[in-house]
C-alpha positions in Angstrom: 0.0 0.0 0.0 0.9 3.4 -0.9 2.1 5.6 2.4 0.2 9.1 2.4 1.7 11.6 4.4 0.3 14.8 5.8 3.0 17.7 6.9 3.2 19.7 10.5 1.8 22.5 8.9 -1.5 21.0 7.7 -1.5 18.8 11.6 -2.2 22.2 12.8 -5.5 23.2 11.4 -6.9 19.4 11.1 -6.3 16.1 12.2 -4.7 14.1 9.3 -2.0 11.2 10.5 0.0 9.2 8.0 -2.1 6.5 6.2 -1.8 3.6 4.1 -4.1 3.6 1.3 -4.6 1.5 -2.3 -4.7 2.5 -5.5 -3.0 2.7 -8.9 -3.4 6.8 -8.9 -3.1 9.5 -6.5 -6.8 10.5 -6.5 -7.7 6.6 -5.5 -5.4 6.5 -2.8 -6.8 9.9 -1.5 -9.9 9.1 -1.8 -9.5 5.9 0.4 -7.6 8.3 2.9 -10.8 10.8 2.7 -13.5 8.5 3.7 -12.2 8.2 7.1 -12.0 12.1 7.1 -14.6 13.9 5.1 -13.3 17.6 6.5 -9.7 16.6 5.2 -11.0 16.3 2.3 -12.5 19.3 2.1 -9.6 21.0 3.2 -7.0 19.5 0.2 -9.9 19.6 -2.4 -12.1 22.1 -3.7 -16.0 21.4 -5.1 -14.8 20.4 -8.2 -12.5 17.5 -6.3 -9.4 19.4 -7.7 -6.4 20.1 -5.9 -7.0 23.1 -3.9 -4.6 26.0 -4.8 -2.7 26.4 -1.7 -2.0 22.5 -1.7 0.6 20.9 -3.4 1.3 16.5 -3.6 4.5 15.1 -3.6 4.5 11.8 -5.0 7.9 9.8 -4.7 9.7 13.4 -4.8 7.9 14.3 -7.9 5.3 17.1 -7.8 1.9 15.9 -8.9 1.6 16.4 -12.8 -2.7 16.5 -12.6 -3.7 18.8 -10.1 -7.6 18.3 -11.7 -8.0 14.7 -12.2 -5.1 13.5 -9.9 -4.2 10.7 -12.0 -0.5 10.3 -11.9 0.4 6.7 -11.2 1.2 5.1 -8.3 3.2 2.2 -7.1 1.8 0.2 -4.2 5.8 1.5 -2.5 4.6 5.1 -3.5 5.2 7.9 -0.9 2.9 10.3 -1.4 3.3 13.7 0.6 0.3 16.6 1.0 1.8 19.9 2.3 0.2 23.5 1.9 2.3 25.3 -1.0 4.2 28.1 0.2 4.2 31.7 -1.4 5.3 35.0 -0.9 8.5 37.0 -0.8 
């Protein structure tokens, strides 16, 4: 199973602990994470079920590709990491 890891940061403002989840693409693995935690969910996607703006996914040190669909592959040894982006100056 894929290992889906939620930074400090987001800890904060909602209770998201590392998971392992299934699936052969990011959304599938996040959606198995999200049923167990409907207001994370809410929080990393918007109504549309794309990637919020201020988030950004990290999967095996690559950012995520499809920030609409999510559907970059996965591996079942896949780390995938779900941070708040950073901006500013």
């Amino acid at each position: 199973m894929a290992r889906v890891v939620f930074t400090a940061n987001l800890k904060r403002h909602i209770d998201c602990p590392p998971a392992e989840a299934d699936g052969g693409t990011v959304r599938e693995a996040l959606e198995a994470v999200f049923r167990g935690n409907e207001r994370l969910r809410g929080y990393v996607l918007d109504d549309q079920s794309a990637l919020r703006r201020h988030m950004a996914v990290v999967v095996d040190g690559r950012p995520l590709r499809d920030r609409v669909h999510l559907s970059d592959p996965i591996a079942p040894t896949s780390a995938i990491y779900v941070l708040q982006a950073l901006s500013g100056g």
